[in-house]
C-alpha positions as CSV (number, residue, x, y, z in Angstrom):
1,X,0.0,0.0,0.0
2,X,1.3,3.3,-0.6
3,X,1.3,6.5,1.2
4,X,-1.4,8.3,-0.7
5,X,-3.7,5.5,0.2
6,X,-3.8,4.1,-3.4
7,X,-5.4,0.3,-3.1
8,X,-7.3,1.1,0.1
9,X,-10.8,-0.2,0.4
10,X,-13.3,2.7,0.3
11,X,-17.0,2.8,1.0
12,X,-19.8,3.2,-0.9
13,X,-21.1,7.2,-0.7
14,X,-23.8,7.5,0.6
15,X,-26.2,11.0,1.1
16,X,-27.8,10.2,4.1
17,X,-30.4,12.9,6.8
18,X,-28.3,14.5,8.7
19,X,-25.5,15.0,6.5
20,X,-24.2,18.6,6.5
21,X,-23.6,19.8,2.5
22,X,-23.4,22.4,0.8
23,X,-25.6,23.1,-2.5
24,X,-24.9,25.2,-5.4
25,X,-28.1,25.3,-7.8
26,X,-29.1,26.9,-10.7
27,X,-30.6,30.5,-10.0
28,X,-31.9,33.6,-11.8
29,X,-29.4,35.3,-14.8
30,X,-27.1,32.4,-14.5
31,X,-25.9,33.0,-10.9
32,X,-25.8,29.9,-8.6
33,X,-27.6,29.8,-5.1
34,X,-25.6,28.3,-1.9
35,X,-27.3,26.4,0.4
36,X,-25.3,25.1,3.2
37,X,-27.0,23.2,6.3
38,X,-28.5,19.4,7.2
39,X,-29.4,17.1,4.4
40,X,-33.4,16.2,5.2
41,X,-34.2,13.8,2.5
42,X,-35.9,14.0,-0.6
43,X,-39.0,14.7,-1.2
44,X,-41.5,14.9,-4.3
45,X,-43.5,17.2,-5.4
46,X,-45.7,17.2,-8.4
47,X,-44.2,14.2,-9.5
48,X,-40.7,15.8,-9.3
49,X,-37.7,14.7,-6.8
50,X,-36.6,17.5,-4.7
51,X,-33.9,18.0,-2.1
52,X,-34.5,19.1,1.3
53,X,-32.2,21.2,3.1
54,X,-32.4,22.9,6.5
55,X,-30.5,25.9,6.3
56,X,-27.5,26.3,9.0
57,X,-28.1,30.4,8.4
58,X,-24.0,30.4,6.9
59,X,-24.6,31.2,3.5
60,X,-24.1,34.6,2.1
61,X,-27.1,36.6,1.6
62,X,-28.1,36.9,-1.7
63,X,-29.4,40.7,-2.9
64,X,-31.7,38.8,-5.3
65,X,-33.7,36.8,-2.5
66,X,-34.6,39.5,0.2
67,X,-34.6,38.2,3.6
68,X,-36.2,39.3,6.8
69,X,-34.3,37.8,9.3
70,X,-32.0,34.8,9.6
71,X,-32.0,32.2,7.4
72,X,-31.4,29.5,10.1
73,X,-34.1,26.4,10.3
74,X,-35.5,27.2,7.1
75,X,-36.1,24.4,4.6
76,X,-35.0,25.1,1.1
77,X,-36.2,22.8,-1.5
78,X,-33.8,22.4,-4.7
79,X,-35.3,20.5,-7.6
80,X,-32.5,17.8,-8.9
81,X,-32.9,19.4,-12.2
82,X,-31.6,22.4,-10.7
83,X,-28.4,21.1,-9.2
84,X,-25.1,21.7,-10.1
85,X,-23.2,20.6,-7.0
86,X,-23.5,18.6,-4.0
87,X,-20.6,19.3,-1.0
88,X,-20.4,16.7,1.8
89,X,-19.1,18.9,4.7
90,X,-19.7,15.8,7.3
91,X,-21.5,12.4,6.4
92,X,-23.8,11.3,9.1
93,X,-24.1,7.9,10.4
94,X,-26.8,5.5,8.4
95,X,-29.2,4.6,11.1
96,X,-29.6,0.6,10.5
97,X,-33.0,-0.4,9.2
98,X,-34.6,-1.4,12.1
99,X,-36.8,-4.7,11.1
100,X,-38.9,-6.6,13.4
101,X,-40.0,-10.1,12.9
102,X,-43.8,-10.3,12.0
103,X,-45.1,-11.4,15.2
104,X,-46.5,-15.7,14.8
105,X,-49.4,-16.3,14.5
106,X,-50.7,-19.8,16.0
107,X,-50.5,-21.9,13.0
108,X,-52.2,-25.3,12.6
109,X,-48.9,-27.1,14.4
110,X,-47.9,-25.2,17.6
């Protein structure tokens, strides 16, 4: 193995809620929108696959969108077709699917 880790096993990527990103989208006159905060999930609208984001309120304000406030805890919703990029900042954990075994029913034979 060498130093810049070429032959090392890496895991699958995976874009998972509670992964922090940072979004750059499509927006008006060719300009890109930021969105940095908590990946959500996706979410369809219309037929359409959208992302979710919660905004961390770090992104510079934009003198296109006006704002009255903070942008903090505000969902943005970026339609795939709009995305140019996708940052991971910090991947969050995959919680494990939790299954439970279908509970028996008395059968025939017990």
């Amino acid at each position: 193995m060498t130093a810049d880790g070429a032959g090392a096993k890496r895991s699958a990527i995976t874009l998972t809620p509670g992964s922090r990103v940072r979004v750059r989208s499509a927006g008006p006159d060719d300009k890109a929108i930021v969105s940095t905060g908590s990946f959500r999930g996706l979410v369809s609208i219309g037929g359409d696959n959208v992302l979710a984001i919660e905004l961390d309120g770090t992104d510079p304000p934009s003198p296109d969108v006006p704002t009255t406030g903070g942008e903090k805890g505000r969902i943005r919703l970026v339609p795939i077709s709009a995305l140019l990029a996708i940052d991971i900042v910090e991947a969050a954990k995959a919680e494990e699917e939790k299954r439970s075994e279908p509970a028996q029913s008395p059968g025939y034979f017990r």
